[in-house]
N, C-alpha and C positions, 0 to 999 in steps of 0.2 A: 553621706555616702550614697545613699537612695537617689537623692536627687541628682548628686553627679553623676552617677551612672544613668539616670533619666534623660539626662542633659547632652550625653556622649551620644546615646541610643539616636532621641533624637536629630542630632546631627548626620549622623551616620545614613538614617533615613532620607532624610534630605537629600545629602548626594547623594544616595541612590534615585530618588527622584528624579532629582536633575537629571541626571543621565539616561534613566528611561524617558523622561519626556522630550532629548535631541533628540534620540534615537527614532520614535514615534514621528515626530517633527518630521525629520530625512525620510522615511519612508513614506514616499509621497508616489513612489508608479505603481499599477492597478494593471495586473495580467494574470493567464491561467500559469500554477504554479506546478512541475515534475518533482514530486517526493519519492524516492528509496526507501523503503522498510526493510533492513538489510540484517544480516548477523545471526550468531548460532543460539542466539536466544529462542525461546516461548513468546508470541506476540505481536507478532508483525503481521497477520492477517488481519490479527484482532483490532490490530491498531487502527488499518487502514478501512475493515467494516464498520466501525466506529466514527471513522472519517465520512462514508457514505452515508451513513444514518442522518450526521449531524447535516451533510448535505441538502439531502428532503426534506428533513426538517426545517429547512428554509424554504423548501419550493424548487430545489436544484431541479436538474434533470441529471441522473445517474447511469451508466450501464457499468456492467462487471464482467469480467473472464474470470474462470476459476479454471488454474491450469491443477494438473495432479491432482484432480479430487475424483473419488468416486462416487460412487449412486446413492450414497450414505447420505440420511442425513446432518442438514445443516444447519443450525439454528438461526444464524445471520442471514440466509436464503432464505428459509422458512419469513421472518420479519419482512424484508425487503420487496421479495417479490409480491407478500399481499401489496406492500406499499406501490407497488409498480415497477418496480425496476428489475430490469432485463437481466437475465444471467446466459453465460454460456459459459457448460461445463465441461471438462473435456471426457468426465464420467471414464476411464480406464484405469484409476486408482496409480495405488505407486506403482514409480518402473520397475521396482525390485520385486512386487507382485505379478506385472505382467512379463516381465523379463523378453519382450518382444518389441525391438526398436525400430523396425518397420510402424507395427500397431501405435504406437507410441508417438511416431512421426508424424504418423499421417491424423492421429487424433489432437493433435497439437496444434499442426493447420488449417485442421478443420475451425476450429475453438478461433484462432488466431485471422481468420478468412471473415467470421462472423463477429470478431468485433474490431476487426479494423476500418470496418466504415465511420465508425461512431468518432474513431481519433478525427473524422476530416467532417465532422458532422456540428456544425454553430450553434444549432439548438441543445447537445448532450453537453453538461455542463463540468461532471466528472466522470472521469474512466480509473475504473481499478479493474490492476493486469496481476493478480493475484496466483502467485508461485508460479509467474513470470521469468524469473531469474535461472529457474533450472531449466526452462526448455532452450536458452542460450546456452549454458553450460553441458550440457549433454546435446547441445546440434540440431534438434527438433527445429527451431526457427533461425533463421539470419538473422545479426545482431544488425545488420546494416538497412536490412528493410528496417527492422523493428525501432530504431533512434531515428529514420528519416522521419516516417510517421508520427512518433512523438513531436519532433524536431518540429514537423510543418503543423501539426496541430489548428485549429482556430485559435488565436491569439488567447483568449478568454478560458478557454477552456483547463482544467487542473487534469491530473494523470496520478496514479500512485501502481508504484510498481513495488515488489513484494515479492521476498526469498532470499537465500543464504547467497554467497559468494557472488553478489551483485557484480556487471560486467562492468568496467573501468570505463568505456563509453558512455552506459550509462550513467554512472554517478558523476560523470563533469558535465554530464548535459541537465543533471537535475540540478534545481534550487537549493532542494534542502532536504539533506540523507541523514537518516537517525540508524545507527548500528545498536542494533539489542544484543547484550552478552550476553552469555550462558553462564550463571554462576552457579545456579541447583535446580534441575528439575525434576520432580514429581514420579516421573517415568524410569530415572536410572534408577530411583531406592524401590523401586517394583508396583508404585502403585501405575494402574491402568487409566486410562485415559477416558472421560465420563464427560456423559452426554449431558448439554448444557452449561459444560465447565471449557471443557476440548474443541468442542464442536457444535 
């Protein structure tokens, strides 16, 4: 019995094998790649600072926007920028704290003015547009500048954009969109949100 089950197992592996090694095989073109960090999950920042790190850690060259953050600290910034990499933050915290959508507008374009050189920039290897997603959904930026600019990019160059209710432009224009669910989080059963866990 042992061994027939041993015998199946192996099999089984195999074509798995196989199949991963066409698949490997066909992916044979070499470009910068547009990721979505999207959904009402916990993660998607995280995910995508995680993407940056692992970036340097080869030698990339990085820059970051951080939309809706405020002056708080960051743990992922705190890392990075010893490492070199540029951030722009747009530092006025949530909209629902400042409740001022002029303030808000014009801090978004600001954020968004300073790091859209870097989308047309050959040498910056990845850009993360970090809670990106809401300054389209609440009107702070044009969805139509902001997909040109990805759109014309340096061919080479990766992008990760990041936030709930991602714009439908964007996710046909990206490669590859991961949606994080929201099954439990931390925050609804009352616990607070902690430094070096959160942030």
């Amino acid at each position: 019995m042992a061994q027939r089950d041993a015998e199946k197992h192996k099999a089984r592996q195999q074509t798995l094998k196989t199949a991963v090694n066409a698949k490997v095989s066909a992916a044979t073109a070499q470009r910068g790649i547009v990721m979505v960090l999207t959904g009402n999950g916990k993660g998607k920042s995280t995910a995508g600072f995680g993407t940056v790190l692992r970036a340097v850690g080869h030698g990339l060259n990085c820059q970051v926007a951080q939309f809706i953050k405020g002056e708080w600290a960051c743990g992922e910034r705190n890392v990075l920028e010893s490492l070199g990499v540029p951030f722009y933050v747009m530092k006025t915290g949530f909209t629902w704290d400042t409740q001022d959508r002029e303030a808000d507008t014009r801090a978004a374009q600001a954020v968004w003015a300073q790091i859209k050189p870097a989308l047309a920039d050959p040498t910056v290897d990845l850009v993360l547009l970090d809670e990106l997603t809401y300054m389209l959904s609440f009107h702070y930026l044009e969805i139509d500048e902001v997909v040109e600019a990805i759109a014309k990019r340096p061919v080479d160059q990766h992008v990760i954009v990041t936030g709930r209710a991602c714009h439908r432009k964007l996710t046909e224009l990206a490669d590859t969109v991961s949606e994080i669910a929201a099954v439990k989080h931390a925050f609804e059963a009352g616990i607070k949100a902690q430094a070096g866990f959160d942030w």
